[in-house]
N, C-alpha and C positions, 0 to 999 in steps of 0.2 A: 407517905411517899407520893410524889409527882408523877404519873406518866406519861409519856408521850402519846396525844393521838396520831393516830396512825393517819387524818385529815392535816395533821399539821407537815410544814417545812420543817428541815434541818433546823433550821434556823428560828421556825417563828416559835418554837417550844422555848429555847434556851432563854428569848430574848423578850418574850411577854410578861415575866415579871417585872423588868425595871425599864422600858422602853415607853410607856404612859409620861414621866417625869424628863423635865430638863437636868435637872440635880437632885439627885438621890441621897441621904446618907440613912445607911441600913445600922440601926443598932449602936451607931457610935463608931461604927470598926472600919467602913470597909464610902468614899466617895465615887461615886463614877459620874462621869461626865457627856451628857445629849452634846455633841457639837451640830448634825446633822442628822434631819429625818429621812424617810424614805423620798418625800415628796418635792427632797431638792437633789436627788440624785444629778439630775440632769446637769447642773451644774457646779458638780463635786468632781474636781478634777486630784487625782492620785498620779504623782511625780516620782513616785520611787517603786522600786519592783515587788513590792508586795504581792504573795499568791492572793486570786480570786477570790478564795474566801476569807481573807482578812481584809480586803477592798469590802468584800459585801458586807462582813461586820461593820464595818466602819461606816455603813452608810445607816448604821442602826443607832449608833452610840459611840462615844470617842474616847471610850478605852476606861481604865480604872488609873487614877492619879494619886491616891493616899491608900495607907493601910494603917490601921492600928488597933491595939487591944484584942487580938488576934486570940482564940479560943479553938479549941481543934484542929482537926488537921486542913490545911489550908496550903495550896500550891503558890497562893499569894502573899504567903508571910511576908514579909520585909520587903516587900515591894515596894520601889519609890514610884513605879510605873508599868502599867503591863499594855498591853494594845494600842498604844496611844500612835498614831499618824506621826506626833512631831515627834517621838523619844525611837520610833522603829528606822531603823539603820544596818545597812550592810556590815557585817564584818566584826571583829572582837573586840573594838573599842579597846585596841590599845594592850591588849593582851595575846596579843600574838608571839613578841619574844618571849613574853611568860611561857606559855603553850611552847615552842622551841624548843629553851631552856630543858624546861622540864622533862620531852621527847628525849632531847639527848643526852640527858643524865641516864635514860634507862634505854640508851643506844636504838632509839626506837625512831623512825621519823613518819612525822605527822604526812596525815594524807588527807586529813580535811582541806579545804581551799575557802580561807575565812570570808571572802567577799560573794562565796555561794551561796551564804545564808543570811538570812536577816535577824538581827536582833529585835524580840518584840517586850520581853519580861523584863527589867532590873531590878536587882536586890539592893540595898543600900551599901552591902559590902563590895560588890563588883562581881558578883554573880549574875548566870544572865540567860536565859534562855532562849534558842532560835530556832527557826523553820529553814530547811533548803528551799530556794527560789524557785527552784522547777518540778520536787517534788512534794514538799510541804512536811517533809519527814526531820522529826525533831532532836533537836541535840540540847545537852545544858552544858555551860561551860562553868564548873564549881568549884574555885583554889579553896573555899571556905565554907564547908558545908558540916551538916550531923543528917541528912535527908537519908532516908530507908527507900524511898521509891526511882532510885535511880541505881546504876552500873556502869563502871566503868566503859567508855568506848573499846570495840575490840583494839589490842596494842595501847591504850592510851594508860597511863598510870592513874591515880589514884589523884584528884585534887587537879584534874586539867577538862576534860571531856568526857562526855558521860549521854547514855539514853536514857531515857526517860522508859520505868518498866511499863509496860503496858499502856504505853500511848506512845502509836506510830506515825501520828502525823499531825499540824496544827489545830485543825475540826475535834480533834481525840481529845487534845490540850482541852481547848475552848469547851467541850462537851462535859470533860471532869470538871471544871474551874466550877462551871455551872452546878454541878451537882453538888460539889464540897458548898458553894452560897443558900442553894435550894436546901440542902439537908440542917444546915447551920441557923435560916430564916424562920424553919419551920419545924423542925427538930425531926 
């Protein structure tokens, strides 16, 4: 097992195994993509509200674009894309009268505000995971799931919105993701 020195960043632990490379592919399974080093921050301009530590990520490497052959547990299964600058977007992509619907079937109404959070995960089925803009505290939005590490949002039913157990905010995300690849890499 990996640990963190206590000389290290947040940061530079998670991202010193694959930040050497422009293009990685680990094992067959899993592509991530260098868009940006540290050393062009200065002219890395970020246009959308992403929290600060997803801007900082982002000035390390430009997110995970494929997934396949997936073997253990892995927050990134069927991921068409996770962190990526172009794919992170406000709001439900379109699932929001889904999300409605669903509310008022079980006379319940939604009190998330979709355009408070950013979508940063996609699943290939239309799953999707997001951060709020202001406090980086995370939600998964799941019509189609069998996932054990999550729970329903308080009021929300079953197959609409849902927390993530035991990760309360995006860095927690990104901090797991890391560990499920670290432990997967190195066994």
């Amino acid at each position: 097992m990996v640990e963190q020195s206590s000389k290290e960043g947040k940061w530079d632990f998670l991202w010193k195994y694959i930040y050497p490379a422009k293009n990685i592919s680990l094992k067959g399974s899993v592509k991530v993509e260098l868009k940006i080093s540290k050393n062009d921050w200065n002219d890395f301009n970020i246009n959308k509200p992403l929290c600060n530590e997803h801007k900082l990520l982002l000035t390390y490497f430009g997110g995970i674009t494929e997934r396949w052959n997936e073997t253990g547990v892995s927050w990134l299964l069927n991921l068409n894309s996770a962190l990526t600058l172009e794919d992170a977007e406000e709001g439900f992509h379109g699932w929001e009268d889904y999300i409605a619907d669903m509310s008022n079937d079980e006379e319940f109404e939604s009190y998330i505000i979709p355009n408070d959070y950013i979508a940063f995960a996609f699943e290939a089925n239309g799953n999707m995971t997001l951060y709020h803009k202001n406090n980086s505290s995370i939600i998964m939005l799941a019509h189609d799931h069998c996932f054990e590490h999550i729970s329903p949002l308080d009021g929300y039913p079953e197959y609409t919105i849902y927390r993530m157990n035991d990760c309360p905010n995006f860095v927690a995300w990104v901090e797991e993701v890391a560990k499920q690849e670290i432990s997967r890499l190195i066994g």
